[in-house]
N, C-alpha and C positions, 0 to 999 in steps of 0.2 A: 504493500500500500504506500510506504515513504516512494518506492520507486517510483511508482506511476504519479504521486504529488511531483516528485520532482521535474516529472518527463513534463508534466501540464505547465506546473511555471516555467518550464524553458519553452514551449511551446508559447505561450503567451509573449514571455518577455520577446519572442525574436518576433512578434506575430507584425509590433509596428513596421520593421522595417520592410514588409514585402508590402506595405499600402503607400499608394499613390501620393506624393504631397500635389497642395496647388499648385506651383508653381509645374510641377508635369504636366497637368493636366493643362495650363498656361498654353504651355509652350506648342503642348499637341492641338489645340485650339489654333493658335497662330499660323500651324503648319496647314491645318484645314482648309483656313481661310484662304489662304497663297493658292493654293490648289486646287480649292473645290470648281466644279464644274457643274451648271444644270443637270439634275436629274441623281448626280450622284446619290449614293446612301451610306450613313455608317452603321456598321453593326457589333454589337457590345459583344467580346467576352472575357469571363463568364457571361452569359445574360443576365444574373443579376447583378452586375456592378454599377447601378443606377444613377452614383455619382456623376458619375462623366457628363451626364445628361444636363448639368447646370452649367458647366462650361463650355458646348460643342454649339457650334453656328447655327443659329434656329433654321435658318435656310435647308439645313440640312434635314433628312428624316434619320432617326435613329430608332433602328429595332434591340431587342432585347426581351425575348421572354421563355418559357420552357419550351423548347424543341426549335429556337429562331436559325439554330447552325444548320439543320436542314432546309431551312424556308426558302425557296425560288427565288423571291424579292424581283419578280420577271418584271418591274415599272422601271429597275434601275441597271443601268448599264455597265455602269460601277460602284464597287463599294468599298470602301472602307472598314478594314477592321482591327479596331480600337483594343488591343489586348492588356492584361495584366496576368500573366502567365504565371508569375511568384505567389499569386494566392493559393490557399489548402482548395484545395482539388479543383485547381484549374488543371484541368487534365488536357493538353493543346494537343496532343495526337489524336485524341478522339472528337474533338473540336474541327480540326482539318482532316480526316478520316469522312466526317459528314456535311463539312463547306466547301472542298477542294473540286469535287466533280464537275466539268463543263467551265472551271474557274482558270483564270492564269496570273499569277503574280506579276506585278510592275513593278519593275526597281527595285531597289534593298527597301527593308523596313525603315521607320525613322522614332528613333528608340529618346527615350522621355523619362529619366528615371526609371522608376519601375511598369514604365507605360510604354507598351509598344504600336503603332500605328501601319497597316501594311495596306499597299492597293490592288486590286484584284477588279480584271473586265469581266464580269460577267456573262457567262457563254449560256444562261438560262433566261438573259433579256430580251423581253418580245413587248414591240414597243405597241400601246395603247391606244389605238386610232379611236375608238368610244368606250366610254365609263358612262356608267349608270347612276350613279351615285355622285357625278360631276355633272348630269344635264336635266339632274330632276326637277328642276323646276319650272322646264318647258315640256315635259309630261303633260299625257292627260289620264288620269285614275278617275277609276270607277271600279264599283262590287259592280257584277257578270251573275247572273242566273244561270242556268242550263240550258234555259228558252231566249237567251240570248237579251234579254230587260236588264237595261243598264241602271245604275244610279250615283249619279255623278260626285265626285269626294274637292269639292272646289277648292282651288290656292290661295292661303292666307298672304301670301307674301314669305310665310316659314317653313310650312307643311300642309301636304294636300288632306284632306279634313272628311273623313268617311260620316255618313249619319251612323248613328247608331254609339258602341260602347266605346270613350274616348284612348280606348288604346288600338282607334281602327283609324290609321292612316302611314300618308309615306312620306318620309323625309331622311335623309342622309343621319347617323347618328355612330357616336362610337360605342361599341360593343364588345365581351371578348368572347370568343368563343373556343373552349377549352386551350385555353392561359394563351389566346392570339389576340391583342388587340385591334381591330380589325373598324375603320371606314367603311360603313355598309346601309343599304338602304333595309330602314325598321319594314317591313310587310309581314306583320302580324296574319293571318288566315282568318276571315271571317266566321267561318264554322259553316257546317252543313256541306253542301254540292256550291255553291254561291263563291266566287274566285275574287280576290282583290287583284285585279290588274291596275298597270302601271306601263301606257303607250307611250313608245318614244319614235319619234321620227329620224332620218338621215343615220343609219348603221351600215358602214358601209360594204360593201361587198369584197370577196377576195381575202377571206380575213378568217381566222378562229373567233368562232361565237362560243363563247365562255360563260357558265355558270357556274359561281361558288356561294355556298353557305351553310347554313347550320342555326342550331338552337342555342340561343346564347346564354351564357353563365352557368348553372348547375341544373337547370329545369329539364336535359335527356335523360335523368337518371331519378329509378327507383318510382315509375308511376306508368304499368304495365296495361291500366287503362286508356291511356290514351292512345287516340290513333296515330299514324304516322302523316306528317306533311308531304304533299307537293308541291316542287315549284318546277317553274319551264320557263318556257323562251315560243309564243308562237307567229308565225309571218303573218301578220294585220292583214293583208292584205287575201293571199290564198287560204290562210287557215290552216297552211300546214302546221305539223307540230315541229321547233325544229328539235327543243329540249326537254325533256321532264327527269325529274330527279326525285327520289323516292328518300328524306328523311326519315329514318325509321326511331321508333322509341327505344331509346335507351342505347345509341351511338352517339357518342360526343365526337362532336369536330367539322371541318368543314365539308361537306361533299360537293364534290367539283362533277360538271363532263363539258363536254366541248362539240362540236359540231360546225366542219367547215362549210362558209358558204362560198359558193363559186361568185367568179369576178361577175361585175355588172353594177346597177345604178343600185343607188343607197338605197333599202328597204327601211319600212317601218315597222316595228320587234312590238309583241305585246307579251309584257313581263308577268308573272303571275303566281298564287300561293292559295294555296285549299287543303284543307281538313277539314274532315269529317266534325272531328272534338276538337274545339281549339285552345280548350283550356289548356293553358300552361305550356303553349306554343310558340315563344316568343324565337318569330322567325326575323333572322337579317342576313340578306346575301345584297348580291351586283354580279352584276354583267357586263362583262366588259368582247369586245370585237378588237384581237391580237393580232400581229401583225406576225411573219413568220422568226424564229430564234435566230438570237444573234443579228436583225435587220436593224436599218436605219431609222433613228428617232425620228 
């Protein structure tokens, strides 16, 4: 027992010297700056060294959360990543074991005390031509019957505004869905057969039609009554279907699919989310029309 007291307070006492001072983080700020480029992203590791986040250029978007060393991060072309390697189980092999694929280093690192900064292009970037979630507010939403009786959900200027129970409408919101904090458009399911669509016009052709989302915070687990959500992507115009996705009860996380449309004039997408039981269905995804990997911003 004296042993293991002793192994703790040596453990502690050396514990300050593997933490960042200001001035690291200073200087690795400075270096951003010099350097940053539209579009870039930094990403923390560990994920949680949260720190950093009071010093790095707002410009910048910075990820960090449980599973982000796997995450695509396909909006940025490059990233940035912010390491402190000296801390207890920052484990960096297993860190670049699951960041390294499709990635290629730039240059030498640029080392900051106990703060390492390294840059890395992107080989999983696919650049953005429409976001759902960035053109909602020239939507037009409405609840869908089966029999096709619309009812219109009008624009406050913030969010478009379903009649009915006030957690029925759609606006951009942040969410996390299991430990991802995630920019997603709220589209709660109205319940029954009755669909909350959300029409956007100009998606343009030539491109990955992209659904991602999920149930957000701890509401997929542990309530075997409930139904599972859909949500889809259908062409306004012919009524094909081009996406549907089957959230099921009791998966946490985001469920993606994808569906290419061939080249031609910009369609207009009707977005959409139904269950049966909407209790405790708190749906948030987006859609986004990707350009193809590794292509020009």
């Amino acid at each position: 027992m004296v042993l293991v007291a002793l192994l703790c307070l040596l453990f502690y006492a050396r514990l300050p010297g593997r933490f960042a001072s200001e001035a690291d983080y200073r200087a690795v700020s400075e270096r951003l700056r010099a350097e940053l480029r539209p579009g870039d992203a930094v990403l923390l590791f560990p994920w949680w060294t949260e720190r950093a986040r009071l010093y790095l250029p707002p410009e910048a978007p910075v990820y960090g959360y449980f599973g982000s060393d796997r995450a695509d991060l396909n909006a940025h072309p490059r990233i940035w990543v912010l390491g402190e390697p000296q801390l207890p189980n920052a484990d960096e092999s297993d860190f670049l074991k699951a960041f390294q694929p499709y990635r290629v280093a730039v240059g030498q690192p640029f080392h900051a005390g106990n703060l390492t900064l390294a840059l890395y292009t992107n080989g999983r970037y696919r650049p953005h031509r429409f976001v759902a979630s960035e053109s909602y507010a020239s939507a037009r939403v409405y609840l869908e019957s089966p029999d096709g009786t619309r009812r219109p959900c009008p624009f406050d200027g913030r969010v478009h505004r379903c009649p009915g129970p006030p957690h029925l409408y759609v606006a951009p919101e942040w969410h996390e869905i299991y430990y991802e904090p995630r920019h997603c458009l709220w589209m709660h399911p109205p319940g029954g057969k009755d669909r909350l669509v959300a029409e956007f016009d100009n998606v343009p052709g030539g491109t990955g039609l992209r659904i991602e989302g999920g149930i957000i915070f701890e509401y997929p687990y542990g309530r075997p009554h409930l139904s599972t959500i859909h949500m889809g992507v259908d062409d306004a115009r012919s009524g094909e279907r081009l996406l549907d996705v089957v959230v099921p009860q009791g998966v946490p996380g985001v469920q993606i699919a994808e569906h290419a449309l061939p080249p031609g004039e910009p369609r207009t997408v009707k977005i959409w989310s139904q269950a049966d039981n909407a209790e405790l269905r708190q749906l948030c995804l987006d859609v986004f029309a990707l350009g193809p990997a590794g292509g020009n911003p």
